[in-house]
C-alpha positions in Angstrom: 55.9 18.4 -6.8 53.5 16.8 -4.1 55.1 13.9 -2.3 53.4 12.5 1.0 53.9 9.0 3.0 51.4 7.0 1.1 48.4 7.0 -1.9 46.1 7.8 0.9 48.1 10.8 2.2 48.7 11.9 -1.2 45.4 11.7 -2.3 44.2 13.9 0.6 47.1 16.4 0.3 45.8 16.9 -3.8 42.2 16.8 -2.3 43.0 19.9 0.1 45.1 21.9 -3.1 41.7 21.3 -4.5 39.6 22.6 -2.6 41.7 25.4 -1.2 42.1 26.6 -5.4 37.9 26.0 -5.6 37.4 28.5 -3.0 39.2 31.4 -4.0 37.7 30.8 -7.5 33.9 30.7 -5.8 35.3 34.3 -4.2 36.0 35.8 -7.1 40.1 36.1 -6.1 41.0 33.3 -8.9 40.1 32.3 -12.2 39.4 29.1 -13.0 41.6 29.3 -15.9 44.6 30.4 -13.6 43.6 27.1 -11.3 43.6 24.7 -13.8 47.2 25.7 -15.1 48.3 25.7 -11.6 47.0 22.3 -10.7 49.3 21.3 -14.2 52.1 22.2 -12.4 51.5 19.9 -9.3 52.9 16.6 -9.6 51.9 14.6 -7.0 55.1 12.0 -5.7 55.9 8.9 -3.3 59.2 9.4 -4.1 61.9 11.5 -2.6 64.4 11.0 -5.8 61.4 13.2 -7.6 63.0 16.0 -5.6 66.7 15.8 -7.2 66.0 18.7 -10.4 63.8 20.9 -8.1 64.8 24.2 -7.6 63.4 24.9 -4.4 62.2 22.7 -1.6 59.4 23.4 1.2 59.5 21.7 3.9 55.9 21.3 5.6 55.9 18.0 7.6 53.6 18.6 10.3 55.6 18.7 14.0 56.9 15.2 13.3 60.5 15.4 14.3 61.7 11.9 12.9 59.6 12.7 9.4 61.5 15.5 9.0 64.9 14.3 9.6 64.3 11.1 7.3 63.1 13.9 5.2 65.9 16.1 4.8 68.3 12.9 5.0 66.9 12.1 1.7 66.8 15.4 0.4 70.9 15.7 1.4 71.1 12.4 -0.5 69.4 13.6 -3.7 69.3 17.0 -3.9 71.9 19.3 -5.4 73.5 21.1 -2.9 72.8 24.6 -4.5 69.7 24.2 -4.0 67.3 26.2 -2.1 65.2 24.6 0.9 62.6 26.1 2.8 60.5 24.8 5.2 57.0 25.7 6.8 57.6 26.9 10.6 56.4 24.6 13.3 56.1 25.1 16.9 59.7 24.5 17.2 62.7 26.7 16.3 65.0 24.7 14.7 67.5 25.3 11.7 68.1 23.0 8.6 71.6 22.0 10.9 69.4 20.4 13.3 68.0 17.9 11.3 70.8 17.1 8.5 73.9 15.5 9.0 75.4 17.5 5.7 75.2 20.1 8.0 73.8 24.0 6.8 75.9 24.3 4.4 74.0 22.2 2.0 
């Protein structure tokens, strides 16, 4: 699962998977085969509720501090709470705790 603020975003974000997957093919450190069955896998989202059966969630908004708490809002909202969450470090050091009002237990 892909999910961004808008089409445009999303596009780009699939864009980047893309080309990212096309250059380890042209160096020789990914089939095209393995690719393709990858890029299956991805489905891209606008929607947060597209999250609630996944069993892990990364995190990777980019240093936006109010896009990641209306983020992880949502994801307390929809996500079971056994569920795994990750995120991508940013420049900050913050803990899920910081930006959730369910708190880290969730």
């Amino acid at each position: 699962m892909l999910k961004d603020a808008d089409e445009v975003a999303l596009h780009r974000g699939m864009d980047l998977v893309r080309r990212n997957y096309a250059a380890s093919v042209e160096r020789g450190r990914l089939t095209q085969a393995f690719v393709d069955e990858r890029l299956e896998l991805i489905r891209p989202t606008l929607r947060y509720e597209d999250f609630s059966d996944a069993d892990i969630v990364v995190e990777a908004i980019f240093e936006n501090m109010a896009a990641k708490k209306v983020a992880f809002g949502e994801l307390d909202r929809i996500c079971n709470p056994v569920r795994s969450w990750r995120r991508i470090p940013p420049r900050w050091t913050l803990t899920r705790s910081h930006l959730s009002r369910a708190g880290p237990t969730r």
